[in-house]
C-alpha positions in Angstrom: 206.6 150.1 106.6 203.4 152.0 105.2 200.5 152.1 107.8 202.9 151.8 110.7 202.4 154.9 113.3 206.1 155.7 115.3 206.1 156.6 118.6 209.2 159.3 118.4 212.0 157.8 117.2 212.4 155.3 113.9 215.1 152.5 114.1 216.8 150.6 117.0 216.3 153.5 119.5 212.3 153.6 118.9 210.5 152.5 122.0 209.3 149.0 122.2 206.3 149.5 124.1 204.1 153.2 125.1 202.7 153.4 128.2 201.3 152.4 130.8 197.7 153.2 130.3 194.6 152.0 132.2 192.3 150.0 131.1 188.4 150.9 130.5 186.7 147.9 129.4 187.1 144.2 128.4 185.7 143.7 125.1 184.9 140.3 124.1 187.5 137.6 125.5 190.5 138.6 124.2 190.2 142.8 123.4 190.9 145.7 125.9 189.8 148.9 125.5 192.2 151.4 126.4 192.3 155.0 128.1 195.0 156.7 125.6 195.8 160.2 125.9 195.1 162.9 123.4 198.2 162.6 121.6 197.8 158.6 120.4 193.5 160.1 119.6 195.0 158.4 115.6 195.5 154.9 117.4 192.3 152.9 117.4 192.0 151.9 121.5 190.8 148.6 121.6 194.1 146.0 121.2 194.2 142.5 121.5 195.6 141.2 125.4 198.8 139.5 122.7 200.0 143.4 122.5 199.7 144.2 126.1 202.3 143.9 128.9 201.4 143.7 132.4 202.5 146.8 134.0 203.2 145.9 138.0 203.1 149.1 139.8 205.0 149.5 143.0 203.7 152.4 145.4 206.4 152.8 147.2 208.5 154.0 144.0 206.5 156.8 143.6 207.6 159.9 144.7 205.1 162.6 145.5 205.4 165.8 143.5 204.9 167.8 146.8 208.4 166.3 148.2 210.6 167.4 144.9 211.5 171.0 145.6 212.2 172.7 142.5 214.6 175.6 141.9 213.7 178.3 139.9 216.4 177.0 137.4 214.2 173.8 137.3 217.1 171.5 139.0 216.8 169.8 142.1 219.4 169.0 144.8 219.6 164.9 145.1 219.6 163.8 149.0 220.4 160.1 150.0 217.8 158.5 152.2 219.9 155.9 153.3 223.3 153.8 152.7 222.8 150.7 151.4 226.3 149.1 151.1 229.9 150.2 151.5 
């Protein structure tokens, strides 16, 4: 399709949907302005709310960068918190 920017890959394994990105101002009823990174600075940043999805974001899923010790391989050893089932 001509005018169409890809996000990485083209076909069936292309993402669906980039992000999630905050959002800087409301702009009119139905436009968001969008704070996209330098990378996307080709992609106009205001998009209508039909595009958007609402990203929920659940704190206690993310992990702190100061717990992951890192080896000088860059791997990490994977510890279980806890045994859910049997």
């Amino acid at each position: 399709m001509k005018g169409v920017m890809r996000f990485g890959k083209k076909g069936k394994l292309s993402p669906r949907y980039v992000g999630p990105y905050r959002i800087l101002k409301r702009i009119g009823k139905v436009d968001y302005e969008l704070e996209l990174p330098a990378d996307l600075a080709a992609v106009n940043p205001v998009f209508h709310i039909s595009l958007l999805k609402k990203c929920v974001g659940d704190l206690a899923s993310i992990v702190p960068l100061e717990s992951v010790a890192l080896k000088d391989s860059l791997s990490y050893e994977d510890v279980p918190v806890e045994i859910l089932d049997r």
